[in-house]
N, C-alpha and C positions, 0 to 999 in steps of 0.2 A: 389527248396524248399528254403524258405529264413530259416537262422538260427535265432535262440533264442538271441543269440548276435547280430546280424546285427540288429535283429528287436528293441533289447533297444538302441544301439547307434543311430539309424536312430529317435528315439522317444526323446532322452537327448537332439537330436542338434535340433528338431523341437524343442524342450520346449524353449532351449538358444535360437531359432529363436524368438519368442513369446515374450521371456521377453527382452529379448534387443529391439524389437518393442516399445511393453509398456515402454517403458522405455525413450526413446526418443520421446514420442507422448506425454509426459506428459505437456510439455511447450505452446502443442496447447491447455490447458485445464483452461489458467490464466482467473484472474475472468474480467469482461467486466468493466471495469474502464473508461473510455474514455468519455471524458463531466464535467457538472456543479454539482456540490454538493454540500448542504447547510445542516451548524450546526449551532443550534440555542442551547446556554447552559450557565450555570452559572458560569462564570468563579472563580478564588480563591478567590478575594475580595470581590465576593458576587455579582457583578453586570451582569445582562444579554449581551450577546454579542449574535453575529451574524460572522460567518465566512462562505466567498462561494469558494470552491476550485473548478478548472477547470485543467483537468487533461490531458495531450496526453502520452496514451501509447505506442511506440516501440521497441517489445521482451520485455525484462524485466527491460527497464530503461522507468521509469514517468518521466515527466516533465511537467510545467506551472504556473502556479500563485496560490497564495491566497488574498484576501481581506478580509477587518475585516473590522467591525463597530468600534474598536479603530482606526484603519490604514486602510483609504478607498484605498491610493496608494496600486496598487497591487505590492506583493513580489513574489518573483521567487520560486520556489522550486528544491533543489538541489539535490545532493544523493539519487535520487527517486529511488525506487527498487519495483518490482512488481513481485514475485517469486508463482507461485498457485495462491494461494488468501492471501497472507500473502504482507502485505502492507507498506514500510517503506521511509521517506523523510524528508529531515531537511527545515525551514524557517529561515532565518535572518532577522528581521526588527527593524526598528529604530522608537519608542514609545517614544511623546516628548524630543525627544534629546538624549533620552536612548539604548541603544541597548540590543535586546532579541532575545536568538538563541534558537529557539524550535525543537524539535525533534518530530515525528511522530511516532508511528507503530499502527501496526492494520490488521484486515484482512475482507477482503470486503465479504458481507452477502449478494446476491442478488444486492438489493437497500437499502440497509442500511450497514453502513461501522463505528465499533464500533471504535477509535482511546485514546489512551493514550499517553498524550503528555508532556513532559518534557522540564521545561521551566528554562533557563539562562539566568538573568538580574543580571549584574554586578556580577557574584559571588553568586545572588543570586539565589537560585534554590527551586523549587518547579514542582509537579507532576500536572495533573486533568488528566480528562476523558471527551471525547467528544461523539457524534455520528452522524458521515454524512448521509445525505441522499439525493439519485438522483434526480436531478430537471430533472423534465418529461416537 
């Protein structure tokens, strides 16, 4: 006959069996990033841009380029992180002689991937809002 104790201890370590599972399966659950993405938006000054991001994900470091319709040379993307569907990566590029370090975050939605980006020229800083979406 099993006891009344045996039978809760043998039930506590299946549970910790279960949730230390769950719990390590979570990083097979990151969102499908991997490909071409394109934002078309209005940038601070008012004027329409075009940006296409191409993205390679391995584990939870992004990497690849961006182009812009100000900056057709593609730029690198550094600091990529790809944690669930939470999204984050910096750009450095160099805008007529100028240099602007933009910061990324976001969290990818399917095929559409809403980003707030934070932008450093000289000092100078200012926020927008983007939103990507997958080129099929």
């Amino acid at each position: 006959m099993i006891s009344r104790r045996r039978l809760m201890s043998g039930a506590a370590g299946f549970a910790c069996a279960m949730a230390l599972s769950l719990a390590t399966a979570v990083p097979a659950f990151a969102a499908d990033l991997t490909g071409k993405w394109k934002a078309e938006y209005q940038g601070p000054d008012g004027n329409s841009r075009t940006n296409v991001f191409t993205f390679e994900v391995k584990g939870e470091t992004v990497t690849g380029t961006v182009t812009s319709s100000m900056a057709p040379e593609p730029a690198k993307i550094d600091e990529g992180t790809l944690k669930g569907d939470a999204i984050s990566f910096k750009v450095t590029r160099n805008i007529g002689g100028n240099e602007i370090k933009l910061s990324y975050t976001g969290t990818v939605k399917g095929d559409e991937m809403p980003l707030k980006v934070s932008a450093d020229m000289g000092g100078q800083a200012f926020d927008f809002d983007i939103v990507a979406k997958r080129e099929k």
